[in-house]
Each structure stands twice: as structure tokens, then as C-alpha cells.
C-alpha positions as CSV (number, residue, x, y, z in Angstrom):
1,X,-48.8,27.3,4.5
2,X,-45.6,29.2,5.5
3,X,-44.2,28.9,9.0
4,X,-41.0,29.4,10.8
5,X,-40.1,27.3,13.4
6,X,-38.3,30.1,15.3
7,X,-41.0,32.2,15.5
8,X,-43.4,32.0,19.2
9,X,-46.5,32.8,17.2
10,X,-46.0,30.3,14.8
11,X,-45.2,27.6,17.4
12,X,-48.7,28.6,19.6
13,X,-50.2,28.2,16.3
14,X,-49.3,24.9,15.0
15,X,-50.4,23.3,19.1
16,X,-46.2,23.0,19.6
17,X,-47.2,25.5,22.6
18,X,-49.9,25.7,24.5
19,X,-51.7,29.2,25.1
20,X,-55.1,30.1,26.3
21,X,-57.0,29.6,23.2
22,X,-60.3,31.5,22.8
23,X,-60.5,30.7,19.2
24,X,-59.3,28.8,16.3
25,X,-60.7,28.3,12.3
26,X,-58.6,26.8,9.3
27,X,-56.5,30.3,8.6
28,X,-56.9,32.2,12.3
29,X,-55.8,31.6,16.1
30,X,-57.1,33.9,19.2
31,X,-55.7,33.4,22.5
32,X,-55.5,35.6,25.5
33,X,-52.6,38.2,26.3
34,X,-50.3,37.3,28.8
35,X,-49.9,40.8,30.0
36,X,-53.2,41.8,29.4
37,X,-53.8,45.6,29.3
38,X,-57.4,45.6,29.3
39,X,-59.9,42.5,31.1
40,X,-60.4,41.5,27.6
41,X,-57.1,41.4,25.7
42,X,-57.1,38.9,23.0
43,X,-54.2,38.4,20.2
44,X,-55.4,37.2,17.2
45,X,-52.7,35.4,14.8
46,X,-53.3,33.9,10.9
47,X,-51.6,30.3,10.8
48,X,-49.4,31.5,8.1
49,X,-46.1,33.0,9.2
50,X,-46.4,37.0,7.9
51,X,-43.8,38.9,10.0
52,X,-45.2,41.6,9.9
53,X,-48.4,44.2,8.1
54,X,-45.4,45.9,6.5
55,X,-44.3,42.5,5.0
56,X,-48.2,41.4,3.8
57,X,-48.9,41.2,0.6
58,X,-51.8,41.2,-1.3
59,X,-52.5,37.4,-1.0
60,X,-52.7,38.1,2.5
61,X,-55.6,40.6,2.2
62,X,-57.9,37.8,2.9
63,X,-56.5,36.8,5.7
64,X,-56.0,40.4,7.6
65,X,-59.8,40.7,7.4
66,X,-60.2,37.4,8.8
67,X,-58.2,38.6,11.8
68,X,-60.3,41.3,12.0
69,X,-63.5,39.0,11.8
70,X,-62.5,37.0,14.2
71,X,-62.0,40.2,16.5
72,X,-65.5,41.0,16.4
73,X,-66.3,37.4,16.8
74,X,-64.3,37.8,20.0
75,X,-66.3,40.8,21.4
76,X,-69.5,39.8,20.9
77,X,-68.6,36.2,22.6
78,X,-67.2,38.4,25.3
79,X,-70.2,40.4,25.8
80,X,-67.9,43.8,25.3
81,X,-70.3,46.4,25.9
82,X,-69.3,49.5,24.4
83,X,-66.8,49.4,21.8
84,X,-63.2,47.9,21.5
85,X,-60.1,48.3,20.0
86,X,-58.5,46.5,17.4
87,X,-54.6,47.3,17.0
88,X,-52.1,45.8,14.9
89,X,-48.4,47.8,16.1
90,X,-46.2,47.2,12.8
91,X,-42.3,47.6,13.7
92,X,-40.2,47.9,17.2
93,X,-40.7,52.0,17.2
94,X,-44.9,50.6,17.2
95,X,-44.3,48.5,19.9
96,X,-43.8,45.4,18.0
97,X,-42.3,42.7,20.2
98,X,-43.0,39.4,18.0
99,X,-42.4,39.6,14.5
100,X,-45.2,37.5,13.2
101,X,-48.3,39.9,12.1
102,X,-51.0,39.6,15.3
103,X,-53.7,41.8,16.0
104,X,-54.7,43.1,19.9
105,X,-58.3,43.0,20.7
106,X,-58.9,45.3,23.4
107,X,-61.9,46.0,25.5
108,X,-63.8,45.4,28.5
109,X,-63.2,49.4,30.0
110,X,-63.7,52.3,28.1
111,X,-60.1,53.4,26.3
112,X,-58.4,56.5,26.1
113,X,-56.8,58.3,23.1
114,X,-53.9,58.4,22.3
115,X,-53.2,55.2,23.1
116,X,-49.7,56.6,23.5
């Protein structure tokens, strides 16, 4: 499994940095937000380093559902009432600020759209 040693995500992943960890599996880590926009705000990381959705491949379609799995795995554990959101921003212009694929769960208050 690819990963760069650079890279934040990659680092929380492998345990070199700790993180609030509400799940882990063999292929995905979850951990809370550190600027959490919603009172559930969850980022949800594969183990392998993918910089970003533009640079997945189609090997890596297993492992963008698992992310999304493991979003709705989240939820439910959370008790989010009412829906969520499940974002993944691909670039800067998105509002891409670590380059290593990671999707937001959001919930926990109702959301508006557009989300901006």
C-alpha cells in the first residue's frame, strides 16, 4: 500500500499522528474534523495515499465506496437524525486543503444548499 511520508493524512493514518479516531478497518480511517462545521463532522481517509478523486483510478473504486460505507457507518453510530452529507472537494478551487483523497461526513443540523 502506497503512502507518502509528507502527506498529514497519510501520517494520521499509519498512527505516526494521533487524531480523534472514530473508526478504523484494514483499507479506511475516520476521525473527527478539527474545525468542525457541523456537531458531527467526520473525515474519512483510505490507508492508501490517493491525492486526490481526480487522481483515482479504477483500482481505487473499491475503496471510494468503502469511504462512503464507512460514512453511513458513521451516521448511524452517531444517531444522525435526518440526513447527512457526504462531500469529497477535489482541487484548491473545491476547497481542497490536503491533497490526499478524504471524504467530509457532515450532519447533526439540518444543511443548506448550496453549500457555497
Amino acid at each position: 500500500m502506497h503512502t507518502e511520508p509528507d502527506c498529514l493524512f497519510c501520517r494520521i493514518a499509519t498512527g505516526e499522528l494521533s487524531a480523534d479516531r472514530v473508526l478504523e478497518t484494514e483499507d479506511v480511517v475516520a476521525f473527527r474534523d478539527i474545525n468542525p462545521q457541523a456537531p458531527t463532522h467526520v473525515l474519512v481517509i483510505p490507508r492508501e495515499h490517493v491525492s486526490s478523486l481526480d487522481a483515482a483510478e479504477p483500482r481505487h473504486a473499491e475503496t471510494i465506496g468503502k469511504l462512503h460505507l464507512a460514512a453511513k457507518r458513521i451516521a448511524a453510530e452517531a444517531g444522525i437524525q435526518g440526513g447527512w452529507r457526504a462531500v469529497i472537494n477535489v482541487g484548491a478551487d473545491a476547497g481542497q486543503t490536503v491533497f490526499h483523497v478524504h471524504l467530509h461526513l457532515l450532519g447533526g443540523r439540518p444543511l443548506a444548499w448550496p453549500p457555497g
